[in-house]
C-alpha positions in Angstrom: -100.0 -109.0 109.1 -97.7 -106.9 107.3 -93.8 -107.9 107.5 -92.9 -104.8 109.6 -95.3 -106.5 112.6 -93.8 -109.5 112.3 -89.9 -108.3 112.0 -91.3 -106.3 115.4 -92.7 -109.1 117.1 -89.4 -111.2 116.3 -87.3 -108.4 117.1 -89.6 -107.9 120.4 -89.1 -112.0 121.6 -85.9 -112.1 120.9 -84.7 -108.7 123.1 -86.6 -110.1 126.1 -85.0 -113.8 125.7 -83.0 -114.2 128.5 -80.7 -117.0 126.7 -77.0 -116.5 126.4 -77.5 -113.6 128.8 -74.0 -115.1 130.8 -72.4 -115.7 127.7 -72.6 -111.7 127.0 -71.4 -110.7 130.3 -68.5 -112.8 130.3 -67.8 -111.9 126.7 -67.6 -108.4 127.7 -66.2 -109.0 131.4 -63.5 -111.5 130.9 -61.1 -109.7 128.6 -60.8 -107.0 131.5 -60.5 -109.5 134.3 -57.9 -111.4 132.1 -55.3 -108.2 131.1 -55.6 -107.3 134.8 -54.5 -110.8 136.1 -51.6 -110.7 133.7 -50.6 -107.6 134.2 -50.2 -108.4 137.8 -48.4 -111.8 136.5 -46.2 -109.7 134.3 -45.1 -106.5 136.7 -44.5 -109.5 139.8 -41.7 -111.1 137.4 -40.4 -107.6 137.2 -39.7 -107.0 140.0 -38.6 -110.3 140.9 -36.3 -109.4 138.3 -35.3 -106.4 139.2 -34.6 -107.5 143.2 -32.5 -110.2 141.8 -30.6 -108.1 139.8 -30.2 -105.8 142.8 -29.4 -108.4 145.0 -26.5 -109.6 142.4 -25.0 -106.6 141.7 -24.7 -106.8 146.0 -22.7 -109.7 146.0 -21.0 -108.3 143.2 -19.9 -105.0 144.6 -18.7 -106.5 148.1 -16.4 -108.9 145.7 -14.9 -106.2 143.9 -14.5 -104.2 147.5 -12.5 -107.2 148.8 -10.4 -106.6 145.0 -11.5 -109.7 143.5 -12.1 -108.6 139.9 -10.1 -106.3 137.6 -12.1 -106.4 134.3 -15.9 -105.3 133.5 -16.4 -108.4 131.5 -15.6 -110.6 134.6 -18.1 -108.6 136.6 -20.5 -108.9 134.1 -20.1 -112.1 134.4 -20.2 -112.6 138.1 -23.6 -110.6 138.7 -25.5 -112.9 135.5 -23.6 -115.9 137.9 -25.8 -114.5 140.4 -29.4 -113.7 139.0 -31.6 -116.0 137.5 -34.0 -114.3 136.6 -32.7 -112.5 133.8 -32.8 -115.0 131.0 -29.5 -114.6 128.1 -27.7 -112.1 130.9 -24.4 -111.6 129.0 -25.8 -110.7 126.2 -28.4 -107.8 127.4 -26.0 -106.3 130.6 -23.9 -103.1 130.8 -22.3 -102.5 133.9 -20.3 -99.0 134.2 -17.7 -98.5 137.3 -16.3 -94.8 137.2 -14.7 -93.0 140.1 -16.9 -89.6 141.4 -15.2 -86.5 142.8 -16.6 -85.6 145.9 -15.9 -82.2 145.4 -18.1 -81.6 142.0 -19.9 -84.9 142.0 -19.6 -84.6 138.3 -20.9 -88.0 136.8 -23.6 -88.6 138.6 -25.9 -87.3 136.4 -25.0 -88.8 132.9 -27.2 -90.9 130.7 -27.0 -94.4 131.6 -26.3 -96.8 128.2 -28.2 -100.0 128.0 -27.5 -102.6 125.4 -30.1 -101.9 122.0 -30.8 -105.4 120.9 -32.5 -103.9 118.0 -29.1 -103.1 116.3 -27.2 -105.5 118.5 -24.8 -102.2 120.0 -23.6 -103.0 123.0 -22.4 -99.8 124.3 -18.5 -99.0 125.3 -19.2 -97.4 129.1 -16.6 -96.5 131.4 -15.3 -99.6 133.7 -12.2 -97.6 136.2 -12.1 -99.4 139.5 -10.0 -97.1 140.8 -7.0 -95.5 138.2 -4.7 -94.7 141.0 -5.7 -96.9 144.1 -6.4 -93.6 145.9 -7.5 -94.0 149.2 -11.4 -93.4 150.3 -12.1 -93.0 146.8 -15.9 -92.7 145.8 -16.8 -95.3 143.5 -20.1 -95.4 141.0 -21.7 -98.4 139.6 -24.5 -98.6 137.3 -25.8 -101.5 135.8 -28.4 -101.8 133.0 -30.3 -104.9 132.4 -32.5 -105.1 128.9 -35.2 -107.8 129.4 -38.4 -108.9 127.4 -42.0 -108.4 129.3 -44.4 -110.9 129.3 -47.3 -108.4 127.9 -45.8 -105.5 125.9 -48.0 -102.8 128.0 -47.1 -103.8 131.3 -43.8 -101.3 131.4 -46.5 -98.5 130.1 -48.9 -99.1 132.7 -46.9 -100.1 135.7 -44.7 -97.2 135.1 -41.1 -99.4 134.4 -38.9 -98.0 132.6 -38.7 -99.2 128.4 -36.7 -98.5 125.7 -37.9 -98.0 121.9 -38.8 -101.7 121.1 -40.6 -101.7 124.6 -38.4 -103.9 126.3 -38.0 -103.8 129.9 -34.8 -101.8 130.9 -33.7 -103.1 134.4 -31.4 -100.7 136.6 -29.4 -101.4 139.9 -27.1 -98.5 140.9 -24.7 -98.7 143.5 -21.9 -96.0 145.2 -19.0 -97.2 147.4 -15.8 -96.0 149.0 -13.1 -97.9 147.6 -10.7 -99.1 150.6 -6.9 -98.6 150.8 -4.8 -101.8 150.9 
């Protein structure tokens, strides 16, 4: 028998072996079962994150309706108080106040600035709570939250907005009338 038969033969038992057969399919299966679960895992904490973050910047805003805080590091401040989701807060928040004329609504369109913890540049963004006390005056605020994701793809597939490192950039905007004394 020439050693061509017998590299057939073996080649022939060991195709139709059935041993290990499981071990294949999950081989092949599991990473796909795995990055689908975590993904899942990994876009739920966002958006845990980003309704805590909304919810904060709530309580936040009715605060500085009722004139309770005067500086943007103090509100800073007060909506990390308030979310706990968002781990080292002060560090990755920008939070931009500016009044909006209601005649052009010129503003509302401008690029929002998050912090780029690559350089460590935390941006200089408008914080006006209203220069004159005018009365019925519109009020914009934008805040910008720069969090790390639990699986560096999720922001890709899940469609959440990420910056250059492919961090998870968090966003809560909020417009309201601020009230005469």
């Amino acid at each position: 028998m020439s050693r061509l038969t017998v590299l057939c033969k073996r080649l022939f038992r060991y195709w139709r072996a059935d041993e290990g057969g499981v071990t294949v399919e999950f081989v092949i299966v599991f990473p796909f079962v795995m990055s689908f679960v975590l993904l899942a895992l990994d876009s739920g904490v966002a958006q845990l994150r980003q309704t805590f973050l909304a919810r904060a910047v709530d309580l936040t805003m009715r605060e500085v309706r009722l004139g309770n805080v005067n500086q943007s590091d103090s509100m800073a401040a007060l909506i990390c108080a308030r979310t706990s989701m968002v781990a080292d807060c002060r560090n990755n928040i920008t939070v931009e106040m500016q009044p909006i004329d209601t005649t052009t609504f010129a503003g509302l369109n401008d690029p929002l600035r998050c912090v780029d913890r690559e350089q460590n540049i935390t941006p200089a963004v408008t914080f006006n709570p209203g220069a004159g006390g005018n009365a019925q005056e519109l009020m914009l605020v934008r805040v910008c939250v720069v969090t790390n994701p639990f699986i560096r793809l999720t922001g890709w597939a899940m469609g959440i907005p990420v910056n250059e490192e492919g961090d998870q950039i968090l966003v809560s905007t909020g417009v309201f009338v601020n009230e005469p004394r």
